[in-house]
C-alpha positions in Angstrom: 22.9 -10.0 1.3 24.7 -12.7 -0.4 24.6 -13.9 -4.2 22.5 -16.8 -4.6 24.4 -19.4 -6.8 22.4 -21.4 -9.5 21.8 -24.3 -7.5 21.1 -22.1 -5.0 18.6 -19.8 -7.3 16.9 -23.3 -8.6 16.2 -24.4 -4.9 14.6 -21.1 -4.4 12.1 -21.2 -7.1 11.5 -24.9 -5.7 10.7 -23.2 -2.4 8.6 -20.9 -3.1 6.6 -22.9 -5.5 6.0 -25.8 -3.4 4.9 -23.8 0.0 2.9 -21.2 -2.3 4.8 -18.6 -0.7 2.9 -15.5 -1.8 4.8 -12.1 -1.8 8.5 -14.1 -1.8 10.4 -13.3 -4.8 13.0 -16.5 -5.3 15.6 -14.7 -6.7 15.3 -12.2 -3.1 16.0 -15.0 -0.9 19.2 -14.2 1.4 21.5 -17.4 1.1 22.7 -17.3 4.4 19.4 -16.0 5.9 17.3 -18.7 8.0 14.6 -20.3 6.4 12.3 -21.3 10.0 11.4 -18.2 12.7 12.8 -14.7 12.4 14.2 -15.8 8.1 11.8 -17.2 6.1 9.3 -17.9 9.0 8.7 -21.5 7.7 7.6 -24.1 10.0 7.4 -28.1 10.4 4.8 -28.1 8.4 7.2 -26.5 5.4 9.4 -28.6 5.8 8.1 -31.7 5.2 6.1 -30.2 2.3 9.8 -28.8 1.4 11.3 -32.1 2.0 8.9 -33.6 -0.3 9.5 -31.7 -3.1 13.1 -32.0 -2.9 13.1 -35.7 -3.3 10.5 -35.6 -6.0 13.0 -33.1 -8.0 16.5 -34.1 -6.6 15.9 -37.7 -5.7 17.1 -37.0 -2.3 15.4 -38.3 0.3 15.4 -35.8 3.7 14.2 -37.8 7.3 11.7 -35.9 9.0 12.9 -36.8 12.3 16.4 -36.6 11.2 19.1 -35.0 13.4 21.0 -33.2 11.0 17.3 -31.4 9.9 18.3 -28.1 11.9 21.9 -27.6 10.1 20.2 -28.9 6.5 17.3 -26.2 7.1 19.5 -23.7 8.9 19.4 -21.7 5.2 18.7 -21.9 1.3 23.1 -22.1 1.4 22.8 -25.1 3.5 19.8 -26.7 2.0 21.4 -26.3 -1.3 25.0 -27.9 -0.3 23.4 -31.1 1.4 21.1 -31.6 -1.8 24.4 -31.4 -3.9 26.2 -33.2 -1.9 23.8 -36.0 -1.9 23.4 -35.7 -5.8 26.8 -36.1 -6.1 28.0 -32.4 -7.6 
């Protein structure tokens, strides 16, 4: 398992504090491992709650129907890149 960075770490607890994800220690959440299906097992429904709660913290906005969702979402690594990115740092 991969190291979780800080930003990494703080989108974690974000995760599993919006989606009330009983039983998933933040800090135990594989980087690289996939957040929907056979990872995390989220679903559609996650992700806009998830989506949500990233532009209430972050300020960035995430399109429901947008195409890049399944490379954004592919993991917590990717998730927490685009919301930097988009943050500017």
């Amino acid at each position: 398992m991969s190291q979780q960075t800080d930003a990494e770490r703080e989108l974690a607890e974000l995760l599993v504090e919006s989606l009330n994800l009983e039983g998933v220690e933040p800090h135990a959440i594989d980087p690289e491992a996939p957040l929907f299906n056979e990872g995390l097992g989220l679903d559609s429904i996650d992700a806009l709650e998830l989506s949500l709660a990233v532009a209430k913290r972050y300020g960035v906005q995430l399109r429901a129907e947008g195409e890049d969702n399944r490379r954004i979402f592919a993991s917590l690594r990717a998730l927490s890149a685009h919301v930097q990115s988009q943050r500017g740092g």
